[in-house]
LUMRO-540942 format. One record per residue (C-alpha): x, y, z. Coordinates in steps of 0.02 Angstrom, whole numbers, plus 50000, padded with zeros to 5 digits. Example, Ala and Ser with C-alpha at 12.3 -4.5 7.8 and 13.67 -1.06 7.14 Angstrom:
2
atom x: 50615&y: 49775&z: 50390
atom x: 50684&y: 49947&z: 50357
! end
This chain:
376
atom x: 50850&y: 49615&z: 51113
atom x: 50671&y: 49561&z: 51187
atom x: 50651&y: 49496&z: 51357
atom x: 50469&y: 49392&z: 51371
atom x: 50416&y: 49256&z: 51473
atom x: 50307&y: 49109&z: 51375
atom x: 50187&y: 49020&z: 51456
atom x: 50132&y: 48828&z: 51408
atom x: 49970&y: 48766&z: 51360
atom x: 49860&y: 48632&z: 51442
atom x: 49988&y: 48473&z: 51399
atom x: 50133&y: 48563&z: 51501
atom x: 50294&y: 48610&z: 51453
atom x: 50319&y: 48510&z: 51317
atom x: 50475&y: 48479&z: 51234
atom x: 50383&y: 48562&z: 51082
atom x: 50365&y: 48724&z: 51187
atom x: 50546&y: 48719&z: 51243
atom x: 50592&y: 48706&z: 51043
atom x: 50504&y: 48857&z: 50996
atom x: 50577&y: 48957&z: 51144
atom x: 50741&y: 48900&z: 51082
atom x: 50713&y: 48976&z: 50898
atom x: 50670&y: 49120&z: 50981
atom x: 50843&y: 49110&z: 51093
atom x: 50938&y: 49094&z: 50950
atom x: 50864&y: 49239&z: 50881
atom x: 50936&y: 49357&z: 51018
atom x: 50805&y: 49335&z: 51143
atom x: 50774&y: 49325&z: 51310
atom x: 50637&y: 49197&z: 51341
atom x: 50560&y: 49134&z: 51527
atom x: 50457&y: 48985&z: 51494
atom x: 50396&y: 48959&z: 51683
atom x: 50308&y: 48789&z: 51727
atom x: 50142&y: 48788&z: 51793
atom x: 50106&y: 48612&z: 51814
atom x: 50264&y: 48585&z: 51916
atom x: 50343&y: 48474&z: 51786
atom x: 50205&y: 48378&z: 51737
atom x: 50133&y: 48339&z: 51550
atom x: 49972&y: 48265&z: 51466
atom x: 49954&y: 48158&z: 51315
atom x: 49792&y: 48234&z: 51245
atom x: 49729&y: 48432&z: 51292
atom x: 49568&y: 48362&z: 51379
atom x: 49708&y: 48271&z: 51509
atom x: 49778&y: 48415&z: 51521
atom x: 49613&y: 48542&z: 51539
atom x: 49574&y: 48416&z: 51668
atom x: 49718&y: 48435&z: 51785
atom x: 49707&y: 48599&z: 51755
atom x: 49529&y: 48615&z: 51813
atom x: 49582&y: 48503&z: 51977
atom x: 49697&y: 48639&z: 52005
atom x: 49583&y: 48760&z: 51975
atom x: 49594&y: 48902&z: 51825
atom x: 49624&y: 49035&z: 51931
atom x: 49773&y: 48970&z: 52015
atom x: 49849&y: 48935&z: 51856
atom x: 49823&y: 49095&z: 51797
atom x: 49886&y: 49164&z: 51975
atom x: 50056&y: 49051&z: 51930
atom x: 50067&y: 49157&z: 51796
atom x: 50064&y: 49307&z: 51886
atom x: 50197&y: 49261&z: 51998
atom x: 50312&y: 49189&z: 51891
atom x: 50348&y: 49367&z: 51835
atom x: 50358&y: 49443&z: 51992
atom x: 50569&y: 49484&z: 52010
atom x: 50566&y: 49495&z: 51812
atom x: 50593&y: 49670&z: 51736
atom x: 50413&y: 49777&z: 51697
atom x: 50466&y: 49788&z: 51497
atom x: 50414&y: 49609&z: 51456
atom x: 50325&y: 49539&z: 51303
atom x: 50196&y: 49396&z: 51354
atom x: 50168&y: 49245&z: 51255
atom x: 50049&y: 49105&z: 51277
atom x: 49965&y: 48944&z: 51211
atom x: 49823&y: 48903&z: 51230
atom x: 49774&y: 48884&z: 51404
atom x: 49938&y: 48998&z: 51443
atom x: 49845&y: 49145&z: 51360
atom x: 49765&y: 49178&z: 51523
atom x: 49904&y: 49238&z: 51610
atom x: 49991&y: 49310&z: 51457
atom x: 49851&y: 49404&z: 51408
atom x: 49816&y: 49457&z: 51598
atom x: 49993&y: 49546&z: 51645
atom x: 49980&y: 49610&z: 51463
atom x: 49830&y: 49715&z: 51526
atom x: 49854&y: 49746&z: 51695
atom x: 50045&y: 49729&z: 51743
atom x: 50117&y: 49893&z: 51712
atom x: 50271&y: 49942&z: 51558
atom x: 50212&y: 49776&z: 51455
atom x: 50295&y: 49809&z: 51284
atom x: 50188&y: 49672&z: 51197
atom x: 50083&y: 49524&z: 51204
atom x: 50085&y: 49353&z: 51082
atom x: 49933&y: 49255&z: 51084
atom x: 49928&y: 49084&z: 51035
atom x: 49782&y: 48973&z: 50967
atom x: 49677&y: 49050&z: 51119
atom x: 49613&y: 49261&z: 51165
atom x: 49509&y: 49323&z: 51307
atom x: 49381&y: 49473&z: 51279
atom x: 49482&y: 49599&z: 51371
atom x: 49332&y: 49626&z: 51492
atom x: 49369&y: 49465&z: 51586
atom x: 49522&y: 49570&z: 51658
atom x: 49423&y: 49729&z: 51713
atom x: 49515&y: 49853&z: 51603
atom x: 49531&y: 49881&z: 51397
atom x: 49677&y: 49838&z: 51313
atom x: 49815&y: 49954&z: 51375
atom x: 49858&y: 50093&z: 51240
atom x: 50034&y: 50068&z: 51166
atom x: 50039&y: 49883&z: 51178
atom x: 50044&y: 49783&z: 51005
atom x: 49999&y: 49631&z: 51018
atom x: 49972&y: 49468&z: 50887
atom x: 49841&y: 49327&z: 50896
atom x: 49879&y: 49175&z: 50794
atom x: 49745&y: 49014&z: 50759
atom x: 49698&y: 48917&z: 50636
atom x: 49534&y: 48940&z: 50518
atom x: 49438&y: 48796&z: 50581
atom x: 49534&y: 48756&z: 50742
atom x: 49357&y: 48695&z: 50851
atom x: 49449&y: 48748&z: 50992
atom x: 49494&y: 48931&z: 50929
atom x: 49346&y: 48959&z: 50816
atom x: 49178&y: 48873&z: 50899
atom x: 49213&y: 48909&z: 51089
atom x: 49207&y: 49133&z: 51050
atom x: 49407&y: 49154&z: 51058
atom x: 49420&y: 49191&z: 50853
atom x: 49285&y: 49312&z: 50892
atom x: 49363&y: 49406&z: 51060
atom x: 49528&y: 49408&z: 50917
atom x: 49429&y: 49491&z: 50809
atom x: 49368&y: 49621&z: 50955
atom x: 49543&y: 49652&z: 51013
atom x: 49597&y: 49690&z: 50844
atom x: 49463&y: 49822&z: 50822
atom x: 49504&y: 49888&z: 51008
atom x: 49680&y: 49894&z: 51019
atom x: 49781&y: 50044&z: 50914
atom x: 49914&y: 49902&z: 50851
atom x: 49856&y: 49724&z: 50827
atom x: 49855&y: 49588&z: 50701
atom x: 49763&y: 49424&z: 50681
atom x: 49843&y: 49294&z: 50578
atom x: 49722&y: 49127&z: 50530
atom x: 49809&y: 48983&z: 50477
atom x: 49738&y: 48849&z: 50353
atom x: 49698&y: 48686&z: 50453
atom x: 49596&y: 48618&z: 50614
atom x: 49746&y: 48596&z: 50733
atom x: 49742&y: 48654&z: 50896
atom x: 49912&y: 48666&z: 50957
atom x: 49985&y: 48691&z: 50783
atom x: 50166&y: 48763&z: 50846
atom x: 50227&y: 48616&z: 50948
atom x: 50347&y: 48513&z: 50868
atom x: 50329&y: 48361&z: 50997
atom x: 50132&y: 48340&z: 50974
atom x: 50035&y: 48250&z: 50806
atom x: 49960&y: 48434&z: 50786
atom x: 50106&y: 48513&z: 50730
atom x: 50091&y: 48581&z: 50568
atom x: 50267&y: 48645&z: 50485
atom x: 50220&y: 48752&z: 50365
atom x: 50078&y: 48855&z: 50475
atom x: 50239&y: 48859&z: 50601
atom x: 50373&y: 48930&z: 50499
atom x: 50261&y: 49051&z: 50438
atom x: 50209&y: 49104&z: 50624
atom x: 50400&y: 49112&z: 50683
atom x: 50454&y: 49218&z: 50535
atom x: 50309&y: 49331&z: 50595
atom x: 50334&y: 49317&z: 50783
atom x: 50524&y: 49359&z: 50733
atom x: 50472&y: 49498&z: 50663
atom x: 50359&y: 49577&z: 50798
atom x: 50500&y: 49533&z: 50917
atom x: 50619&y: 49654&z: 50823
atom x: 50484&y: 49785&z: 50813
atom x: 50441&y: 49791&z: 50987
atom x: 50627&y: 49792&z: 51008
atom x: 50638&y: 49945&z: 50871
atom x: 50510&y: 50042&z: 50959
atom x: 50542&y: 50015&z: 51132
atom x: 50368&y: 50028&z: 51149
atom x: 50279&y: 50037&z: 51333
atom x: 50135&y: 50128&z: 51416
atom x: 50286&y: 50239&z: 51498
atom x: 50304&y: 50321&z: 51320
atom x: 50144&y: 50373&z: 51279
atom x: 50125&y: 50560&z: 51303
atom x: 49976&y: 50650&z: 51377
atom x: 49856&y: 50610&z: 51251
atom x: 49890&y: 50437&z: 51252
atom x: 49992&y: 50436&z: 51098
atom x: 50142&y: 50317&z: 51069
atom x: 50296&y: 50433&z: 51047
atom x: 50398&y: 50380&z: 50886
atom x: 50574&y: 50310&z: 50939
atom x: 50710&y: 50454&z: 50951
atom x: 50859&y: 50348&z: 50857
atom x: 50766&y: 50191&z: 50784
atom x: 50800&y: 50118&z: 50613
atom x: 50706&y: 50155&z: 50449
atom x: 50566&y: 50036&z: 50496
atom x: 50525&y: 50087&z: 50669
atom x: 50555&y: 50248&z: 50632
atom x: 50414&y: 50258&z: 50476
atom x: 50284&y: 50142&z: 50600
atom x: 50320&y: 50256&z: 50738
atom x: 50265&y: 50404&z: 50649
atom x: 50132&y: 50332&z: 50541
atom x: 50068&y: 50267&z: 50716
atom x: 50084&y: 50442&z: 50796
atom x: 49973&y: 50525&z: 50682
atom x: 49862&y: 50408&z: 50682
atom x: 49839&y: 50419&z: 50879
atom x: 49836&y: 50614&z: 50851
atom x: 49677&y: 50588&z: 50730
atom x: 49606&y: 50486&z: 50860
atom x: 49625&y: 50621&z: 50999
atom x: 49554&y: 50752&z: 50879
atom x: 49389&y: 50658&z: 50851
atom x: 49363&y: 50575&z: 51037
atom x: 49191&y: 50566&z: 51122
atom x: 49123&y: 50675&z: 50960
atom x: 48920&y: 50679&z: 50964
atom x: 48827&y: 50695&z: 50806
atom x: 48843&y: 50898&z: 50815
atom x: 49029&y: 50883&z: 50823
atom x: 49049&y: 50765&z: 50700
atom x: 48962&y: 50874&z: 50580
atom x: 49038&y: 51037&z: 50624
atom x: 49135&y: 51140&z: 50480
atom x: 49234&y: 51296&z: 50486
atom x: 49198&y: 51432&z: 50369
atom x: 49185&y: 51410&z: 50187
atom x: 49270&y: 51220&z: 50198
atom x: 49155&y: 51057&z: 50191
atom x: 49265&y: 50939&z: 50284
atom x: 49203&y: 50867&z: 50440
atom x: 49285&y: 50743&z: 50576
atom x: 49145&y: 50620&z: 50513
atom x: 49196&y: 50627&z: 50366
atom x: 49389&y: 50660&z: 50382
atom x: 49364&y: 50468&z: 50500
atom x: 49269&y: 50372&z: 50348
atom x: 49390&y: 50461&z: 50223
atom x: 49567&y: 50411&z: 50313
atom x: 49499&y: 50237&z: 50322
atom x: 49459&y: 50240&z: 50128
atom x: 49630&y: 50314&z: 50112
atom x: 49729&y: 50155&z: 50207
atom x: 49624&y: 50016&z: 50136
atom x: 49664&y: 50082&z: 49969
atom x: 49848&y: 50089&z: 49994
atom x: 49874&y: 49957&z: 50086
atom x: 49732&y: 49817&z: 50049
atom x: 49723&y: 49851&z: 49844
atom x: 49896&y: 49945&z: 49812
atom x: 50024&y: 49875&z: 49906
atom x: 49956&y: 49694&z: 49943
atom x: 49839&y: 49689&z: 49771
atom x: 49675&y: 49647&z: 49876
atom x: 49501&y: 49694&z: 49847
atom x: 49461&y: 49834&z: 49946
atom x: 49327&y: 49817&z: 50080
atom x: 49143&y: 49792&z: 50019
atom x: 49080&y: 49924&z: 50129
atom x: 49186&y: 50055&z: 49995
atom x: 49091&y: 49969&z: 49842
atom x: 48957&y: 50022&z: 49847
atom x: 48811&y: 50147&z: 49741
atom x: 48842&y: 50305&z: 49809
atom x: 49021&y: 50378&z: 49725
atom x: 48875&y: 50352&z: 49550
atom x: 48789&y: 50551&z: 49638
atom x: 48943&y: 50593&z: 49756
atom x: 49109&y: 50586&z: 49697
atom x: 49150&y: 50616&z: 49857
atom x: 49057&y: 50505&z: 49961
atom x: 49169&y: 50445&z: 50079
atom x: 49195&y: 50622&z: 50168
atom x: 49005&y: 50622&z: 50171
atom x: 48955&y: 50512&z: 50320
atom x: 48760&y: 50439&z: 50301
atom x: 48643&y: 50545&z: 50450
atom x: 48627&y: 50394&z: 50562
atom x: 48809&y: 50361&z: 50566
atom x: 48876&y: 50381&z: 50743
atom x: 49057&y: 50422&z: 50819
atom x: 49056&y: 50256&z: 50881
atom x: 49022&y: 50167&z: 50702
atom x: 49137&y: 50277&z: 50606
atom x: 49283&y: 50235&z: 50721
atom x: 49241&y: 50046&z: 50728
atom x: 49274&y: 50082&z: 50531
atom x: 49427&y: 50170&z: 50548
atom x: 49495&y: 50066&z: 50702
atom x: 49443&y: 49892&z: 50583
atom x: 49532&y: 49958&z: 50415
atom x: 49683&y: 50014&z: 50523
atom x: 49676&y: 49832&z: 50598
atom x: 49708&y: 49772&z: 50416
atom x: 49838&y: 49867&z: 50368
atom x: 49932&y: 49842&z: 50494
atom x: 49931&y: 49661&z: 50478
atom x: 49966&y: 49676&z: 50272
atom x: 50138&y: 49785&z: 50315
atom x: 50189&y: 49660&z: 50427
atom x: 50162&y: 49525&z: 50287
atom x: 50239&y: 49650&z: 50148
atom x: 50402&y: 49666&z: 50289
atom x: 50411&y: 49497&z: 50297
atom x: 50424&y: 49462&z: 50109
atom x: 50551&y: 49591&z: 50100
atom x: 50587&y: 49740&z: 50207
atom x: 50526&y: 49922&z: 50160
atom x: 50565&y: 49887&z: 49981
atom x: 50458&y: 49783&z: 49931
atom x: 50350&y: 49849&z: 49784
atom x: 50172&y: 49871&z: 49780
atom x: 50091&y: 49722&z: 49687
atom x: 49943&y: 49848&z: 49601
atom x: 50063&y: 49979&z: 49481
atom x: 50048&y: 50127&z: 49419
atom x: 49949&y: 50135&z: 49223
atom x: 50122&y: 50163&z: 49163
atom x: 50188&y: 50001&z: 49265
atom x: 50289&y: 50078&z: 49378
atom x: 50266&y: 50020&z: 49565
atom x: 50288&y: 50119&z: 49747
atom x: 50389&y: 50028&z: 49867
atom x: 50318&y: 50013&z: 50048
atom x: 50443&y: 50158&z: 50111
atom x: 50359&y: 50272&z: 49972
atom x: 50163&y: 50206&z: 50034
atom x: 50209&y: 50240&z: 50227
atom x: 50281&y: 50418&z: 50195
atom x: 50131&y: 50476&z: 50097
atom x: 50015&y: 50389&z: 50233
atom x: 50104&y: 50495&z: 50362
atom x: 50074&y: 50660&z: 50242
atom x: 49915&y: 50604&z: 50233
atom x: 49878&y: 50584&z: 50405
atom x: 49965&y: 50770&z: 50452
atom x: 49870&y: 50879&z: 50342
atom x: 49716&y: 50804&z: 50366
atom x: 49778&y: 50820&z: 50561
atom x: 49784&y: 50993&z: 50528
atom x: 49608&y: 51014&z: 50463
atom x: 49562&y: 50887&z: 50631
atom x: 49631&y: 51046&z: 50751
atom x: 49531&y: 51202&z: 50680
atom x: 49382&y: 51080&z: 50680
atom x: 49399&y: 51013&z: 50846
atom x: 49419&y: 51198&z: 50920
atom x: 49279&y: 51269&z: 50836
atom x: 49166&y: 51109&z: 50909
atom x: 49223&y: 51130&z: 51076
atom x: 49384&y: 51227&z: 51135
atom x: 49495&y: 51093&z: 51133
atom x: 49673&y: 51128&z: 51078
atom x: 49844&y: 51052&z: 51071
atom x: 49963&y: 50987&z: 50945
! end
């Protein structure tokens, strides 16, 4: 199974920490839960921000750090709260990190000198009005990481609480906890599926998809590939490339961009999960074009259409993980068919990987016509 190593927030190791490490245990998993206040623990989270401080942040974080020195490279990282820091650190920068699970706290990935490493998935988990999470920018650096990184997911949690997870602290909140171990669970066994690390990504940065995976893995793996292949074909486009066309076709990689992220919020946001689609697709202009969304406005750059794409992308990935959860690959979509018939997940990731493969097809004559660039 997974091997991580799950570092404490600003109270210590608390028993509450050592619980949810346990569930995890029992699970199959190999969890480190190093302590970096040498065995000490704090009644309140300013106590504990305090000692921490006397310490000084950067030692803690450099605690971190060591603790995984001797462990294997193919680790996930967990942390709460303060122990994001060094969680979200050797996530980034130590090299073969399979994953990273942030709790209640997330850095912007500059603080670390280097984007979020291609490959890694990684989950952030707070609550809605957590003071500590929302007012002080870490809901927002979430937010950033999810549109950065090629597999992340943000879950927000009714309440205020802080420290939501521990089961030895007034802030523990049951419900907001089973739900984020059945999810946790899950990305555990993904990560396990996939086998994912920055060691099998090929030359153009694409995640391979696992060789003898299950069904699940095996779908993600190849939904993800395509999607990295789409990314590839439209990287570091300027306006003249994004408009380009060969012969008598209209299809650009602007447009094939804004059109695949069309394509996945309706499948996934108002078919499978029976949400309203993003506002941005409501709007005036399919009343004179039909086929708007292949037609990017003029002032429209690569960097805006991607931020799209990368956004939408964010969200379904976060609603399969809820539809697995609820029930595997056949779960049904909760928007049917006019004749009441429903797709199951397994149906909805197939055609997204057709989807993704012809249009990746178009995405190569394109890309060579624009500038030479070839490759499969």
């Amino acid at each position: 199974m997974t091997e991580l190593v799950l570092f404490h927030h600003a109270q210590g190791l608390t028993p509450g920490v050592v619980a949810f490490a346990d569930e995890l245990r029992r699970a199959g998993h190999t969890v480190h839960t190093p302590d970096l206040f040498a065995g000490r623990t704090f009644a309140t989270v300013e106590e504990g921000v305090a000692h921490a401080g006397e310490i000084g942040f950067d030692e803690v974080m450099e605690r971190g750090v060591r603790a995984a020195d001797g462990l294997p490279a193919e680790l996930v990282y967990g942390g709460f709260s303060l122990g994001v820091m060094p969680a979200q650190t050797l996530a980034q920068t130590r090299p073969g990190a399979r994953g990273a699970l942030l709790f209640q706290a997330c850095v912007p990935t500059s603080e670390f000198g280097s984007p979020w490493p291609a490959g890694v998935p990684v989950q952030i988990h707070g609550m809605d009005a957590d003071p500590f999470f929302v007012e002080e920018g870490d809901l927002d650096a979430a937010r950033a990481l999810v549109a950065e990184a090629q597999d992340a997911e943000l879950f927000l949690y009714p309440g205020d609480q802080h420290l939501f997870a521990d089961t030895s602290l007034p802030s523990y909140d049951a419900h907001a906890t089973t739900l984020l171990t059945e999810r946790v669970l899950g990305f555990l066994d993904r990560v396990n599926e996939l086998g994912a690390s920055v060691a099998d990504l090929d030359e153009q940065g694409r995640p391979e998809p696992p060789l003898a995976a299950g069904e699940t893995a095996t779908l993600l793996g190849f939904l993800d590939y395509q999607r990295a292949t789409l990314d590839w074909k439209t990287r570091g486009l300027d306006t003249d490339g994004l408009r380009a066309t060969v012969g008598v076709s209209s299809i650009t990689l602007g447009g094939l961009l804004k059109h695949i992220a069309k394509v996945e919020d309706y499948w996934f946001s108002e078919r499978l999960r029976g949400n309203a689609m993003d506002s941005r697709w409501r709007v005036r202009g399919w009343e004179t074009d039909p086929d708007w969304d292949w037609h990017p406005a003029p002032d429209e750059s690569y960097e805006q259409l991607h931020a799209l794409w990368q956004e939408t992308m964010a969200r379904s990935r976060q609603q399969v993980a809820e539809a697995l959860a609820e029930g595997g690959l056949d779960v049904l979509a909760r928007q049917p068919w006019p004749n009441g018939e429903s797709p199951s997940l397994r149906w909805i990731l197939v055609h997204l990987i057709e989807e993704y493969a012809r249009h990746n097809g178009h995405a190569d004559l394109i890309r060579e016509s624009v500038d030479g660039e070839t490759g499969e």
